[in-house]
C-alpha positions as CSV (number, residue, x, y, z in Angstrom):
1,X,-54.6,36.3,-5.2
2,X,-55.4,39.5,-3.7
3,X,-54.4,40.8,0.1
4,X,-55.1,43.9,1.8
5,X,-52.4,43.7,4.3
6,X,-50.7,46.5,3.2
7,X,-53.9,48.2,4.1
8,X,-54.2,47.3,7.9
9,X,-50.9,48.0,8.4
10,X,-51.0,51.9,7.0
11,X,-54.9,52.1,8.7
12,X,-52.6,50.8,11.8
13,X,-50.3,53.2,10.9
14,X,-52.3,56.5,10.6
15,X,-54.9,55.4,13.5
16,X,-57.7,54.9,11.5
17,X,-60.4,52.0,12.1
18,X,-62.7,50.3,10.5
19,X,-65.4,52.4,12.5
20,X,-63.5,55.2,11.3
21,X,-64.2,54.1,7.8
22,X,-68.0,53.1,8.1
23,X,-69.2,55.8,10.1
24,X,-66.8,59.0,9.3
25,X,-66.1,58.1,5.6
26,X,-69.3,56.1,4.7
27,X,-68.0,53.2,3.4
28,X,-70.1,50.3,3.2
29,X,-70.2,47.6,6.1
30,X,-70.1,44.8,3.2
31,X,-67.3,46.4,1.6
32,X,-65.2,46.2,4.7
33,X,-65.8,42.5,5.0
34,X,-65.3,42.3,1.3
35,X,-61.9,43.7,2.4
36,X,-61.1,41.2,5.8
37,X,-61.8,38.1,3.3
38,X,-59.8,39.5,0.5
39,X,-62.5,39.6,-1.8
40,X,-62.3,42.4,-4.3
41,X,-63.2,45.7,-4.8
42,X,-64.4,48.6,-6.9
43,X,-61.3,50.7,-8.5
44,X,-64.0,53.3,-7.1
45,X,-63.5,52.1,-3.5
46,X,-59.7,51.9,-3.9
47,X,-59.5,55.1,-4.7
48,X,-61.5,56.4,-2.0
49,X,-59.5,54.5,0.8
50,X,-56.0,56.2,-0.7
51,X,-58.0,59.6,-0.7
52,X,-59.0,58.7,3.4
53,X,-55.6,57.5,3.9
54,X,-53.6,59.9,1.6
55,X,-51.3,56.5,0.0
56,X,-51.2,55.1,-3.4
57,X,-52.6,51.7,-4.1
58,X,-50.0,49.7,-3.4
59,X,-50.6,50.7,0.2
60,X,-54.0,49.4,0.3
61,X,-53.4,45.8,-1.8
62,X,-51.1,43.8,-3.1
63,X,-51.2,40.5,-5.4
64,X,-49.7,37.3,-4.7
């Protein structure tokens, strides 16, 4: 099963919100729900949130 806990925490973290994301970074609306109801994602997308948040993947998800 996927989480992305480990990404609200760093987004906590660095003081970035999801508003942040959708309107300064253009990610998707559906994409951030996508990521609140652990659904996955693009490798695409992953990459992109480490580039916002400068982390590596295992900052953004983990598996359970």
């Amino acid at each position: 099963m996927i989480s992305y806990t480990p990404l609200w925490n760093t987004m906590n973290e660095k003081g970035i919100t999801t508003y942040t994301l959708i309107n300064k970074h253009n990610i998707n609306p559906r994409t951030i729900n996508n990521l609140k109801h652990n659904k996955s994602i693009t490798m695409d997308t992953l990459e992109k949130l480490c580039t916002i948040l400068d982390c590596s993947p295992n900052d953004v998800v983990s598996f359970l």
